[in-house]
C-alpha positions as CSV (number, residue, x, y, z in Angstrom):
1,X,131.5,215.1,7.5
2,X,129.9,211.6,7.5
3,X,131.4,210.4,10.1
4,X,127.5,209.8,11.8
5,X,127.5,206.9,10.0
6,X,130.9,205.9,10.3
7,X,131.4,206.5,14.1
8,X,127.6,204.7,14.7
9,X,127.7,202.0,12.3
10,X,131.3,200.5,13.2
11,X,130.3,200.8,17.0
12,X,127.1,198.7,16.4
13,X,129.2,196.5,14.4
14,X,131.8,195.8,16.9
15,X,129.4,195.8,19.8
16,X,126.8,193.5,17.7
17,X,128.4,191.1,16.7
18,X,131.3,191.1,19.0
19,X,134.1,192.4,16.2
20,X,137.7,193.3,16.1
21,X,137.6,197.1,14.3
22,X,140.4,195.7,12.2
23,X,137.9,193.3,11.2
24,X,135.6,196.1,10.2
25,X,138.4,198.0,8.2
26,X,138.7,194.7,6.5
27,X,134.9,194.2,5.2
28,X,135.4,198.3,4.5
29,X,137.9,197.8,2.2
30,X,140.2,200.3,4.4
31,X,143.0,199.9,6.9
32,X,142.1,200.0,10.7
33,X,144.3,203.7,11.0
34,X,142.1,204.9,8.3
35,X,138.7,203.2,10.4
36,X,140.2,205.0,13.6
37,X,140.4,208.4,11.9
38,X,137.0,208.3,10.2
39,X,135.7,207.5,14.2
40,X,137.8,210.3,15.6
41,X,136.4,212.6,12.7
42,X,139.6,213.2,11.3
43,X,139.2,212.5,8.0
44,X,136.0,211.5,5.4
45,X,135.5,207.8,3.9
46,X,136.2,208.3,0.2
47,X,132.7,207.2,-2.2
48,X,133.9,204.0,-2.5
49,X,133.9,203.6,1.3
50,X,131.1,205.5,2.0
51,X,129.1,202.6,-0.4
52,X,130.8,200.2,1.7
53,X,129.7,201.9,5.2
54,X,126.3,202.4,3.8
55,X,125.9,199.1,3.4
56,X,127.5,198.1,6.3
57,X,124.9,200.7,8.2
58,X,121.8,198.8,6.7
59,X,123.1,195.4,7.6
60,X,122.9,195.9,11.0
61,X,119.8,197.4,11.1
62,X,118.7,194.5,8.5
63,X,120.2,192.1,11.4
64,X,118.8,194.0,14.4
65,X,115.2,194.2,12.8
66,X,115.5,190.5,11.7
67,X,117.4,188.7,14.5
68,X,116.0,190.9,17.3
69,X,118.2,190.0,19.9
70,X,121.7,190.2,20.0
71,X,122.2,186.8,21.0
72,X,120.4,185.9,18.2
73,X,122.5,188.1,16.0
74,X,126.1,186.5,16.9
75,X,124.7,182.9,16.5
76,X,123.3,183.4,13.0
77,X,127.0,185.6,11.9
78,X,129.0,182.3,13.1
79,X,126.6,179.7,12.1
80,X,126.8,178.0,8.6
81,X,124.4,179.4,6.4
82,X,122.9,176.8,3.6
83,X,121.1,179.6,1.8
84,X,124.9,181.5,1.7
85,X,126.8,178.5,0.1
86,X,126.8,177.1,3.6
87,X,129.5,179.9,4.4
88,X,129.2,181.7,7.5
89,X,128.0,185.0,7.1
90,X,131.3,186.4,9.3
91,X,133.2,184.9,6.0
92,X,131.5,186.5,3.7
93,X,131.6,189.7,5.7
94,X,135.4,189.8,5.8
95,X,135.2,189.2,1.8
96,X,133.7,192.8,2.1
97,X,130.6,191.4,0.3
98,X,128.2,193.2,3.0
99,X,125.9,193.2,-0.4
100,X,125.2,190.1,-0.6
101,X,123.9,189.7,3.6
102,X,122.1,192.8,3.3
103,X,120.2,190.9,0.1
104,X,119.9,187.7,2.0
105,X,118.7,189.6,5.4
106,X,115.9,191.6,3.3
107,X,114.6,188.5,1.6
108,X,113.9,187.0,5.7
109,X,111.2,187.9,7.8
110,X,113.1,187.0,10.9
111,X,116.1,185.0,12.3
């Protein structure tokens, strides 16, 4: 079962940067029963969510590693970013393009 990563990366994400787990289902491409169920270890993310939680696991260590503090972390997700398009990066993360942070967050040395 994977749910390691599922059950540790959607708690960081939610406690992080202060997220709704619907909000996580949503950049996961999944619905929030299915979220739930995957944290209860009822049931396995299929490969294409298992790419998504992946990535979702290396943006916040990308974000805790660059931003350092979690304060830090919540104003950069809400701010405009001009290197994204001037989008915040919490738009972009409910597009479900967690790809395109965690290529943004590995090209920075810090926040």
């Amino acid at each position: 079962m994977v749910t390691g990563i599922s059950r540790g990366t959607i708690a960081r994400a939610v406690d992080l940067l202060e997220l709704d787990p619907g909000d996580v289902a949503k950049a996961v491409g999944c619905t929030p029963g299915t979220l739930k169920r995957w944290r209860r270890g009822v049931q396995d993310p299929s490969p294409r969510h298992l790419g998504q939680l992946e990535l979702l696991d290396d943006l916040m260590h990308q974000l805790g590693e660059k931003a350092r503090t979690r304060q830090r972390a919540r104003a950069w997700f809400d701010s405009r970013v001009p290197a994204l398009g001037n989008h915040r990066p919490r738009d972009i993360f409910l597009t479900g393009n967690l790809a395109h942070l965690v290529v943004y967050l590995r090209r920075l040395e810090r926040l």
